[in-house]
VOPAGU-2260 file (C-alpha; in pm, 1 decimal, decimal comma):
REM VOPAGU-2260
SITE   aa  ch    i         X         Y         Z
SITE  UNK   A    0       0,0       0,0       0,0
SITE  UNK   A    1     289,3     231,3     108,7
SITE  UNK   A    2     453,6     163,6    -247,0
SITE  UNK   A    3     125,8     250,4    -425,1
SITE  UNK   A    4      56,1     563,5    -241,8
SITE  UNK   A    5     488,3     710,3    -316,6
SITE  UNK   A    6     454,2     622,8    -666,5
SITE  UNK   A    7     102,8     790,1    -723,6
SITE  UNK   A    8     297,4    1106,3    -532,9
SITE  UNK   A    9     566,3    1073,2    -745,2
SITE  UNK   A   10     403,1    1054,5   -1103,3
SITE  UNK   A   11     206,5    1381,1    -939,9
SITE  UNK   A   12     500,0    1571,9    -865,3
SITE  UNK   A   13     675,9    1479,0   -1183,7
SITE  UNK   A   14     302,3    1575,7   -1365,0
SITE  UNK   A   15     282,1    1906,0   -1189,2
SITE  UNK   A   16     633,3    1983,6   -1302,2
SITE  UNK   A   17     549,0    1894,4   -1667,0
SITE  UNK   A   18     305,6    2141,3   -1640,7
SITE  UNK   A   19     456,4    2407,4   -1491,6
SITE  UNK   A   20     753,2    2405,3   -1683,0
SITE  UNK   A   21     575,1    2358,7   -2020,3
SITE  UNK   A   22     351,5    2675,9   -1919,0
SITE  UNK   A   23     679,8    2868,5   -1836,7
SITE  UNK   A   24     800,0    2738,3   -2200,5
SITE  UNK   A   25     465,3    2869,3   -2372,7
SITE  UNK   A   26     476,8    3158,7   -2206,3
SITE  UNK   A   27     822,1    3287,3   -2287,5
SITE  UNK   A   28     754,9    3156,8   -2613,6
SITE  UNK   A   29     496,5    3372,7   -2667,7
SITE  UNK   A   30     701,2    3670,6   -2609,7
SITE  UNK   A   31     887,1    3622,1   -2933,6
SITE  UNK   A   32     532,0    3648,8   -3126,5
SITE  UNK   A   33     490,2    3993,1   -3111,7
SITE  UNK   A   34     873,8    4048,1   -3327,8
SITE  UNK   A   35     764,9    3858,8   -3591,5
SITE  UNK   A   36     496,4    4103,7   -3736,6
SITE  UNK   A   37     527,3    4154,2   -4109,9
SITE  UNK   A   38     753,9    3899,9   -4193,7
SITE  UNK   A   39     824,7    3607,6   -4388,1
SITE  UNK   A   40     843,4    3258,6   -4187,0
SITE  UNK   A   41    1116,4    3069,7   -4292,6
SITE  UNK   A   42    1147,9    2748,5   -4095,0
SITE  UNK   A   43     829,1    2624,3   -3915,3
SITE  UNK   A   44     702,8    2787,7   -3588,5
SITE  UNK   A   45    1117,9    2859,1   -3527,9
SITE  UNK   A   46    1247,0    3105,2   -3758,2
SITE  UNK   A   47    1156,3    3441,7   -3948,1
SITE  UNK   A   48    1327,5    3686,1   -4172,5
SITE  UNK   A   49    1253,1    4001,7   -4340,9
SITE  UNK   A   50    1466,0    4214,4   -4548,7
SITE  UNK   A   51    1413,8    4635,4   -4591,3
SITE  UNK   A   52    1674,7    4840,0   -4711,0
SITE  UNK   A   53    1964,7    4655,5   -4707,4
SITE  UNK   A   54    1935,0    4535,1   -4335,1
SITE  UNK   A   55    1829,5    4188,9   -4239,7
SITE  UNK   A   56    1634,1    4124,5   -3949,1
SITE  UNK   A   57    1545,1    3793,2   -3803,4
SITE  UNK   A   58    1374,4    3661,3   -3525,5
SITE  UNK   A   59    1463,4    3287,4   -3388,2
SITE  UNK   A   60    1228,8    3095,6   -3160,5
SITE  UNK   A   61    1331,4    2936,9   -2858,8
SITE  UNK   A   62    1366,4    2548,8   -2918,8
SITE  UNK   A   63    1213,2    2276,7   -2724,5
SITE  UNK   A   64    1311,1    2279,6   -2374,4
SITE  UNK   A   65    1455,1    2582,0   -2399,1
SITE  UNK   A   66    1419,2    2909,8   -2298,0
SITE  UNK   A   67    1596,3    3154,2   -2503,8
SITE  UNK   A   68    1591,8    3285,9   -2896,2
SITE  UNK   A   69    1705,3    3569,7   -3021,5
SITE  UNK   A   70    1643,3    3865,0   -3233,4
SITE  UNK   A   71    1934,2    3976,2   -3518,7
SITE  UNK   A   72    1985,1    4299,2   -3704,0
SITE  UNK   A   73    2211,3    4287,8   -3981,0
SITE  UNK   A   74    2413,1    4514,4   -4187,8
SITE  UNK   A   75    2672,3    4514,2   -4476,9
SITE  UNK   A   76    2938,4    4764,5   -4397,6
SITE  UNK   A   77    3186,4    4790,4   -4671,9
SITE  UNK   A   78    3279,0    4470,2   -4742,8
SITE  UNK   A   79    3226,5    4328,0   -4394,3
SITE  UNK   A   80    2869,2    4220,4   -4202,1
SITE  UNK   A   81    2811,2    4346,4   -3874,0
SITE  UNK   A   82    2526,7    4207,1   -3677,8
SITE  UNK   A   83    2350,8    4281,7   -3308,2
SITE  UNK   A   84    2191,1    3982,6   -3146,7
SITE  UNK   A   85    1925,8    4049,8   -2869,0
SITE  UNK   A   86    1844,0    3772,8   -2595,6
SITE  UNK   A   87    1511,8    3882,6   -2493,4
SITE  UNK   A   88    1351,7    3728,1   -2208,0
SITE  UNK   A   89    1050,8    3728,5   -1962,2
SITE  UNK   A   90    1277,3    3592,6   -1669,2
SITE  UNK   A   91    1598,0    3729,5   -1667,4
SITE  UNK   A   92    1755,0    4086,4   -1809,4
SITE  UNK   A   93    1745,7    4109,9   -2175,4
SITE  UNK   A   94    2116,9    4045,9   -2310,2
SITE  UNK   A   95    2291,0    4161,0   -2585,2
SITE  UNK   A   96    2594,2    4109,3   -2858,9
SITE  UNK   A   97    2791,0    4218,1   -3167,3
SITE  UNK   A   98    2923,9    3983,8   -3452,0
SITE  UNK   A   99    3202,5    4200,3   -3576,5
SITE  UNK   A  100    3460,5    4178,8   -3865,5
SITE  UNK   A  101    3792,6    4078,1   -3696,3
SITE  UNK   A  102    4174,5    3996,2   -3849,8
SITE  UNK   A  103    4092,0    3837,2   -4215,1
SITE  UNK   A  104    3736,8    3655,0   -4280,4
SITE  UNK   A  105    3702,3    3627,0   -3873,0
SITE  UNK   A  106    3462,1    3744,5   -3697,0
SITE  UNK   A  107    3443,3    3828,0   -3348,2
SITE  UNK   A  108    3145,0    3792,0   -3113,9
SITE  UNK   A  109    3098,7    4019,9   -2842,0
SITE  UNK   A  110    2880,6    4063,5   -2541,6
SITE  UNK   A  111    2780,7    4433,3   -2464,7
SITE  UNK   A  112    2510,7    4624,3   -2283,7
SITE  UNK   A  113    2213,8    4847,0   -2382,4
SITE  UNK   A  114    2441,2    5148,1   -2525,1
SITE  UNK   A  115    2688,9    4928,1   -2715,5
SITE  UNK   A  116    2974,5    4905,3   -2504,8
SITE  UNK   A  117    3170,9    4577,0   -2468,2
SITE  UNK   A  118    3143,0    4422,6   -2115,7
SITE  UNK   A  119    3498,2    4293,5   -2140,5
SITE  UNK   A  120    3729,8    4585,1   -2118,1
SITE  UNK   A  121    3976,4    4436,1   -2340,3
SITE  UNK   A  122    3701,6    4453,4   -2579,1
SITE  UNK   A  123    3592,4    4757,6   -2612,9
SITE  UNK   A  124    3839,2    4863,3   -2834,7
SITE  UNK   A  125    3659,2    4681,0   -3140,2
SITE  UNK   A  126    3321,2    4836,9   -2984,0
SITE  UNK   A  127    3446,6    5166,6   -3025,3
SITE  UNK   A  128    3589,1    5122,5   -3371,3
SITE  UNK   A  129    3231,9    5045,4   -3498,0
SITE  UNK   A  130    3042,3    5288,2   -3270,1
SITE  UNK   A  131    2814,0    5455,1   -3528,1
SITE  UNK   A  132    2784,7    5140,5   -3693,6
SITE  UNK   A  133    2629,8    4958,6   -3367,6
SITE  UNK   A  134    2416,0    5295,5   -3256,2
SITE  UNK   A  135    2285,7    5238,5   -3606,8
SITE  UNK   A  136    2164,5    4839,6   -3561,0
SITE  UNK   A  137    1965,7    4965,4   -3267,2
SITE  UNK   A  138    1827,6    5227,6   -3438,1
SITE  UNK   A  139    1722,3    5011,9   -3681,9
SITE  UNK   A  140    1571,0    4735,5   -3423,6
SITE  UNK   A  141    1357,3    5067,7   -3231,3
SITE  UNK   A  142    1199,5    5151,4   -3588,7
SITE  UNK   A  143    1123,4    4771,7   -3695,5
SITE  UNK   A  144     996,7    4683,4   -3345,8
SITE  UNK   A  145     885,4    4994,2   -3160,0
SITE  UNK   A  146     772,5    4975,0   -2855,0
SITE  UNK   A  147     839,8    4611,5   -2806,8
SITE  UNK   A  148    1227,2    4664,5   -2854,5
SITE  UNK   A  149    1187,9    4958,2   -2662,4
SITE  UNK   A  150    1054,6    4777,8   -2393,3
SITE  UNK   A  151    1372,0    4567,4   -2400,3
SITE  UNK   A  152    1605,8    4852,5   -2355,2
SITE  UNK   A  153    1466,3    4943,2   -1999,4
């Protein structure tokens, strides 16, 4: 009897967990919806892209089990492409990074906060070097999200 009654508790702990986490899932999910407006879906339920004046912008899903995506601005500067990635999230502080051209066809991925500085000092050197560039990605993020970006920045 005692072996029926730890086994029913544990399948309804483990089924209350399911359930929670699933809804925690769903619900950061969700919170990627809203970027997608107005463009094209390019890999089921996990991926979209759009394309406006020479800037890419894409919005990635979080995968199963997971809780994070991302959002990606894109430019071509000269003959290099520069790129800010935004981790937004319900939970935790929205994050954010730089893909920026480094020494030959490298590129260099850097973290940095909400005005574009590196958080590594020994990387804000290549921050600074593409200043206007990076001011200009989140420029360009504000006017294709609005107030949904902008509610990312606080």
């Amino acid at each position: 009897m005692k072996k029926k009654k730890v086994k029913k508790m544990f399948i309804a702990f483990v089924g209350i967990f399911i359930i929670i986490y699933h809804g925690c899932w769903i619900y950061n999910f969700l919170l990627y919806t809203k970027f997608t407006e107005g463009m094209e879906e390019t890999k089921k339920f996990s991926y979209y892209d759009a394309f406006e004046d020479g800037y890419i912008y894409d919005v990635m899903f979080p995968a199963y089990l997971y809780f994070t995506g991302n959002l990606a601005v894109s430019a071509k500067v000269g003959d290099n492409d520069i790129s800010l990635l935004i981790w937004p999230s319900r939970f935790k502080k929205t994050e954010f990074g730089v893909m920026l051209p480094a020494v030959g066809n490298s590129i260099q991925s850097i973290m940095i906060d909400k005005n574009g500085i590196a958080l590594e000092e020994y990387e804000k050197q290549a921050t600074e070097e593409y200043k206007e560039e990076i001011e200009n990605l989140f420029q360009k993020a504000s006017e294709r999200w609005g107030e949904d970006f902008d509610c990312l920045m606080d």
